[in-house]
N, C-alpha and C positions, 0 to 999 in steps of 0.2 A: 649398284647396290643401294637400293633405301633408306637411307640415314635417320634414324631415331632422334627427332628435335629434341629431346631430353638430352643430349648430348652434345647437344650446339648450342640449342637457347635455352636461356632461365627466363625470371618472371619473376619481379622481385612486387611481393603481397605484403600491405600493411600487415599491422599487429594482429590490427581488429580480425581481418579476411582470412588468415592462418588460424587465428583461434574459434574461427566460427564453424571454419573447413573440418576444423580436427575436432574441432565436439560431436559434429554431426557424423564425422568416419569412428570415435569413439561410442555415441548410442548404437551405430552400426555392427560395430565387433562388438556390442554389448547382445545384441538382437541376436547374433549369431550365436556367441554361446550359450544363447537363453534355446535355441533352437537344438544344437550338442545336447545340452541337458535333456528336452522333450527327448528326441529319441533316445536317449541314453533309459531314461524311466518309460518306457513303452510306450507314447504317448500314443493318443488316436490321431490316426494319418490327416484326416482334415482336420482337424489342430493346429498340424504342423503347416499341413499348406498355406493354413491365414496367416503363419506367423513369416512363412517365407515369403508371401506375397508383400506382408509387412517390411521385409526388407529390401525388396525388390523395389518396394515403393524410395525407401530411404535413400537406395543406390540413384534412384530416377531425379530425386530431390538434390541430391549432390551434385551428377551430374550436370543438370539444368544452372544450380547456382554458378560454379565453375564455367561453363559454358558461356552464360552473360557474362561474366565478369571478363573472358578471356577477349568475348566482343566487345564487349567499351573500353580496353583498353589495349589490348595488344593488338586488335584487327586494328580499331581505328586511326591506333598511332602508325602503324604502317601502312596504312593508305596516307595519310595526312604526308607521309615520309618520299611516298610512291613507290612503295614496294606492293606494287598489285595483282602478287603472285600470291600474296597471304588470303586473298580472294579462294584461289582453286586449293590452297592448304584447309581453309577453313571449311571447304566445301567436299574434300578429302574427309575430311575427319567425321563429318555430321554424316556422311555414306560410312560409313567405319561405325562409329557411335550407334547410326538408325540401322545398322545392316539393311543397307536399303543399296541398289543401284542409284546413284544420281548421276546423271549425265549433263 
């Protein structure tokens, strides 16, 4: 069975890194209910679409920053550690993330 590293490992993020994370998932669930509201008020479907692409872009942007941040310091402390299985985890994840096969 699979194990969910959210339940094995943490990651402990400056002040700064948590509160930069959470403004940007906050404009996000702002984008969204701004999206609820257009279709609520009948907006026009391409409307909508720019506004969803608008958050698709946000989610793209969060996850990129999150992603460096998890390379320069969790991959490379465990390689420096010799844990060089975080290799094929990290490599796991970017096929997961890009829905891509990576072999």
């Amino acid at each position: 069975m699979e194990e969910n590293c959210c339940q094995t490992r943490k990651k402990h993020r400056s002040e700064k890194e948590v509160k930069d994370l959470m403004n940007r998932l906050k404009r996000i669930k702002g984008q969204v209910r701004g999206l609820q509201n257009m279709l609520e008020s009948d907006a026009y479907c391409p409307d909508i679409l720019v506004q969803v692409s608008a958050v698709n872009s946000a989610l793209n942007a969060f996850s990129k920053t999150l992603l460096a941040s998890h390379m320069k310091t969790c991959v490379v402390e465990d390689i420096k550690e010799g844990r060089e299985e975080t290799i094929d985890e990290l490599v796991e994840t970017l096929r997961k993330v890009m829905k891509y096969p990576v072999k």
